[in-house]
C-alpha positions in Angstrom: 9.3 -5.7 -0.3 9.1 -8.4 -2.2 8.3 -7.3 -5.9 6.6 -9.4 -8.7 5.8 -11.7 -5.5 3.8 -14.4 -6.9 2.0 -16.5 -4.7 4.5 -15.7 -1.9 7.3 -18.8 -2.7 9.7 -16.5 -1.6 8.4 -14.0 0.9 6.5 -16.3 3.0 9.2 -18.3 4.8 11.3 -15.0 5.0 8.2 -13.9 7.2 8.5 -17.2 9.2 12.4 -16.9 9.4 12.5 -13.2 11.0 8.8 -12.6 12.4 9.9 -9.7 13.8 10.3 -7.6 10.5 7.4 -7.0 8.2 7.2 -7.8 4.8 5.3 -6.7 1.7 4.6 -8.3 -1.3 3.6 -6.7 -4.5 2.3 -8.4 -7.5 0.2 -7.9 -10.8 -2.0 -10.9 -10.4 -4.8 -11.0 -8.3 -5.4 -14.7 -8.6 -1.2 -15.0 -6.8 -2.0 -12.5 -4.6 -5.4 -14.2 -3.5 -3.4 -16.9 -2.9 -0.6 -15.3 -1.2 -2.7 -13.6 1.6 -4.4 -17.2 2.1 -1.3 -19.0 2.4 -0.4 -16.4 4.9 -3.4 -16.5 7.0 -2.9 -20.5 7.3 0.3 -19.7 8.5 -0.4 -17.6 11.1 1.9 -15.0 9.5 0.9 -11.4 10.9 4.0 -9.8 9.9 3.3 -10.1 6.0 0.9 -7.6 3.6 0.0 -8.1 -0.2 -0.9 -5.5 -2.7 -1.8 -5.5 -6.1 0.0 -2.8 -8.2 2.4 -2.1 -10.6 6.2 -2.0 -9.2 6.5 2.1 -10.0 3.4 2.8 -7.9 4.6 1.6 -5.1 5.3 4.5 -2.8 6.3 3.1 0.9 9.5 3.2 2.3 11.4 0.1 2.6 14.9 -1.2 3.4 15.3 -4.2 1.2 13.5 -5.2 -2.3 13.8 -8.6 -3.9 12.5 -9.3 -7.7 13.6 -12.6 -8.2 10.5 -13.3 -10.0 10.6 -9.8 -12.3 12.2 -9.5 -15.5 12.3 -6.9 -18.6 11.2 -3.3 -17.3 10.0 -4.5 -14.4 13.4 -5.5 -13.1 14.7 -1.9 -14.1 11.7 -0.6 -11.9 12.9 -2.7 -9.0 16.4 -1.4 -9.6 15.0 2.1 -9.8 13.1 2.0 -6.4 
């Protein structure tokens, strides 16, 4: 999961690298996450999924979280989950 996401600078050549895992990316911005799920598409990228939501709401199990782009409380929430 890749938390505070952005327009997917990070997570997107992750899901090139290893397309055999999936990959979510959560973000607060609709506009990044428009983005994010377009640049995907162009890519052919089927192993990657965006949401918009807040870091805490996020309920999925995962194995691995990133939030390079978090800071503040958000990174404490990242931490936390």
């Amino acid at each position: 999961v890749d938390f505070g996401s952005g327009s997917g600078n990070l997570v997107l050549p992750l899901a090139s690298l290893l397309p055999e895992l999936d990959f979510v990316a959560i973000d607060l911005k609709k506009h990044a996450i428009a983005i994010l799920k377009e640049r995907a598409h162009a890519a052919g990228l089927r192993n990657v999924r965006a949401a918009e939501c807040y870091i805490e709401a996020f309920e999925e199990p995962f194995g691995v979280a990133l939030g390079l782009h978090v800071c503040g409380p958000a990174s404490n929430a990242v931490i936390q989950k």
